[in-house]
N, C-alpha and C positions, 0 to 999 in steps of 0.2 A: 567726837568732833562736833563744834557749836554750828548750825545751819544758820544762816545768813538774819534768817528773823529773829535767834535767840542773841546775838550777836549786836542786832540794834535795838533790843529791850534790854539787853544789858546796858546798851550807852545811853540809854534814856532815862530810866532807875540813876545808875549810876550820877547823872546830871541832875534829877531831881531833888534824888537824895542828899547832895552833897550841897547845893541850895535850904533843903531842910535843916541841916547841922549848920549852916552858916548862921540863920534866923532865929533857929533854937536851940542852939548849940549851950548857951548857958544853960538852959534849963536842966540839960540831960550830962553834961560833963562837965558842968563848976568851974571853969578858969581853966578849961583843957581844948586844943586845936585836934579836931574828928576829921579826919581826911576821909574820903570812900574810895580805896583805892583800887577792888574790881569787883565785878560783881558777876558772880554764876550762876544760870538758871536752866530749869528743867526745862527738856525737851516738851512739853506739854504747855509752859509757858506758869506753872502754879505754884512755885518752889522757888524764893534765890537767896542764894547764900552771898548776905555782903560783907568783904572784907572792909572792914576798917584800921586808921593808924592813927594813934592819939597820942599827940606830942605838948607836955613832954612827956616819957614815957612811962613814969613814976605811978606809980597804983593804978594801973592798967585793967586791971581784974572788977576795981570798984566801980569803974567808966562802963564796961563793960557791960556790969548789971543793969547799972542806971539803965544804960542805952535799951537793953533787953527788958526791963520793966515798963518803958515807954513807948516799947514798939506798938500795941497797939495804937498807938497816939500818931506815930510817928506813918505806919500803915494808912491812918488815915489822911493825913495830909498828901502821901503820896498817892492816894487815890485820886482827888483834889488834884492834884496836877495831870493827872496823867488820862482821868475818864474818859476822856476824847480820843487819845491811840490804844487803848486799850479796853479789852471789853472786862475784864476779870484781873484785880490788883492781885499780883501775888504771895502769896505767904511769905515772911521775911524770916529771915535770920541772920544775927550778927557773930562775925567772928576778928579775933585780934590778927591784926596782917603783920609777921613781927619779922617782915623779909629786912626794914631799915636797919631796925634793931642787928640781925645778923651780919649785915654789911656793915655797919659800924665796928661791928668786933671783928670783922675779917679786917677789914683797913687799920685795927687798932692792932693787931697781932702780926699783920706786915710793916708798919711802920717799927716794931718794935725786936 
């Protein structure tokens, strides 16, 4: 269970980050929309694993990497937003959020 401050570092991350992809979102995914759709972090506050969803969702895998090769990059902007609530940026990692993608083929497989 997330305690109340892991909870508002996640919605703070999650709003920065998702400002970062809006600004540099070409750089890192080439004519692709990067949504940050949540983000989990360690109870120690040093650890978050962000989900992302990038539409459309065609070579998802290569988006992916980019994303993950630029994370230092991307690490440091988020520090840059955030050095004033926080004392220690924490470690990132990205992962594919493919929950649309499932809902798509559920509503594709009852429509049909």
């Amino acid at each position: 269970m997330e305690s109340t401050r892991q909870k508002k570092v996640s919605r703070l991350i999650q709003k920065e980050l998702a400002g970062i992809f809006l600004r540099r979102g070409n750089e890192v995914a080439h004519g692709k929309l990067v949504s940050v759709t949540k983000v989990r972090i360690s109870p120690d506050l040093s650890y978050a694993k962000i989900y992302i969803s990038i539409f459309p969702s065609t070579d998802q895998e290569t988006i992916l990497h980019s994303i993950q090769v630029h994370s230092p990059k991307i690490r440091f902007d988020l520090g840059q937003k955030v050095r004033s609530q926080l004392r220690i940026v924490p470690e990132i990692a990205f992962f594919i959020d493919d929950s649309l993608d499932y809902i798509d083929k559920i509503d594709k497989l009852l429509k049909s």
